[in-house]
C-alpha positions in Angstrom: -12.3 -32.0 24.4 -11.2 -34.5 22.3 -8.1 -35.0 19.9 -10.6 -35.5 17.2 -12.5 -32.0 17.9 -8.8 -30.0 18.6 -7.8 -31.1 15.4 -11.0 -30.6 13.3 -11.3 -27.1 14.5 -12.0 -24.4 11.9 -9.6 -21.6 11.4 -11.9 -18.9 11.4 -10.4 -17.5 14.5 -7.4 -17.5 13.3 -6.2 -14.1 11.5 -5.6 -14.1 7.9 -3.2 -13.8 5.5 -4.1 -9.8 4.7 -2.5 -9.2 1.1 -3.2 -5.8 1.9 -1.0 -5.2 4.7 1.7 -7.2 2.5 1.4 -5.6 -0.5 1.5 -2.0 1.3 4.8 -3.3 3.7 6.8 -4.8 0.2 6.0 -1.5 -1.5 7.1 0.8 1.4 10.4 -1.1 1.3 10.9 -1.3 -2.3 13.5 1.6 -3.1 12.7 1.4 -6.8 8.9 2.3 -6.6 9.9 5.2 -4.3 12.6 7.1 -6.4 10.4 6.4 -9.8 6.6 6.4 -8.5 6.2 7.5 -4.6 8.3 10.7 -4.9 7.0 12.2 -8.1 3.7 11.5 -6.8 4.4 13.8 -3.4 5.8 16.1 -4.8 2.5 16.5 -7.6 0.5 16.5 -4.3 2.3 19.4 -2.3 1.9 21.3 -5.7 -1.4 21.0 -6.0 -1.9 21.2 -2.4 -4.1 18.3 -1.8 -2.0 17.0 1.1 -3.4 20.0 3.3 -7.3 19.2 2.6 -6.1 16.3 4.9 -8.9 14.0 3.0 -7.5 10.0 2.6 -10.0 9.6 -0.6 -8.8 12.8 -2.1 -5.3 11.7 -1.8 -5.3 7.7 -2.3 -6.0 7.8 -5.8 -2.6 9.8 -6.9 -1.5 6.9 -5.3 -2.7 4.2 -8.0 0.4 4.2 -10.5 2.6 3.3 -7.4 0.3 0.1 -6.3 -0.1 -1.0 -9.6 3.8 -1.0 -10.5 4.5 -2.6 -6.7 1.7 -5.2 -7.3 3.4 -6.5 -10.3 6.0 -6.4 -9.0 4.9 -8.3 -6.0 3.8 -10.7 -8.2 6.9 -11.3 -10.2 8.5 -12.0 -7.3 5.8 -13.8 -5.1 3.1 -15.2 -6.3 2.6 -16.0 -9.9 -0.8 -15.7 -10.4 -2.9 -13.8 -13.1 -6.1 -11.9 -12.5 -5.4 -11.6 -8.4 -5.8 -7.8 -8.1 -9.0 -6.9 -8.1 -9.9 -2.5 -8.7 -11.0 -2.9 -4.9 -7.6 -4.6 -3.7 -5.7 -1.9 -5.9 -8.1 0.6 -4.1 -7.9 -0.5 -0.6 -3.7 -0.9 -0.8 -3.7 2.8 -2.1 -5.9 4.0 0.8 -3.3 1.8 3.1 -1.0 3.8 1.6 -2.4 7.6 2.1 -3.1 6.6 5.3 -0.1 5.8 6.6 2.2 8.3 4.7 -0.1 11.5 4.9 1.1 13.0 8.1 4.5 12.5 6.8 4.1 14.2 3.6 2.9 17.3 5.4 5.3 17.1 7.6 7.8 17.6 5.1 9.8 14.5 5.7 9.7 13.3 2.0 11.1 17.0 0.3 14.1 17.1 -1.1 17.3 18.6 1.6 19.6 21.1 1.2 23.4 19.7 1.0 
């Protein structure tokens, strides 16, 4: 191989930036979007009992409120860019979301404890 081809290689083997995995990781570690959007939002679920249907499309969208706060936020912080969340990013980040914190929500591990 030559230098030339090494260096003229495209990147499509290369993984991605995923603004999806980012978005979900800032908003999972931002304490403000927890206490005022991700809490009331399981607790509206375990009332209505959606969380035991087990169904990540059933539950993602009670999740929008929380991505759309943490993406501006995100992009207060980060990127500066109008018109960069698309319905289908917001969509996918709150299916991310469900996802991942589903088993924890039924397990009880986000309800408030006794002192």
């Amino acid at each position: 191989m030559l230098l030339k081809e090494l260096f003229d290689q495209k990147t499509d083997n290369q993984p991605q930036y995923d603004l999806v995995d980012d978005i979900s990781f800032f908003i999972d570690n931002d304490d403000e979007l927890h206490k005022e959007y991700f809490l009331p939002v399981v607790k509206e679920l375990k009332r209505k009992k959606v969380v035991e249907r087990d169904s990540i499309d059933e539950i993602a969208p009670a999740f929008k409120l929380l991505v759309k706060k943490g993406c501006e936020k995100y992009n207060e912080k980060y990127t500066h860019k109008d018109n960069m969340y698309t319905e289908e990013l917001l969509k996918e980040i709150a299916k991310k979301l469900a996802e991942k914190h589903l088993p924890f929500i039924k397990d009880g591990a986000y309800d408030p404890k006794e002192a």
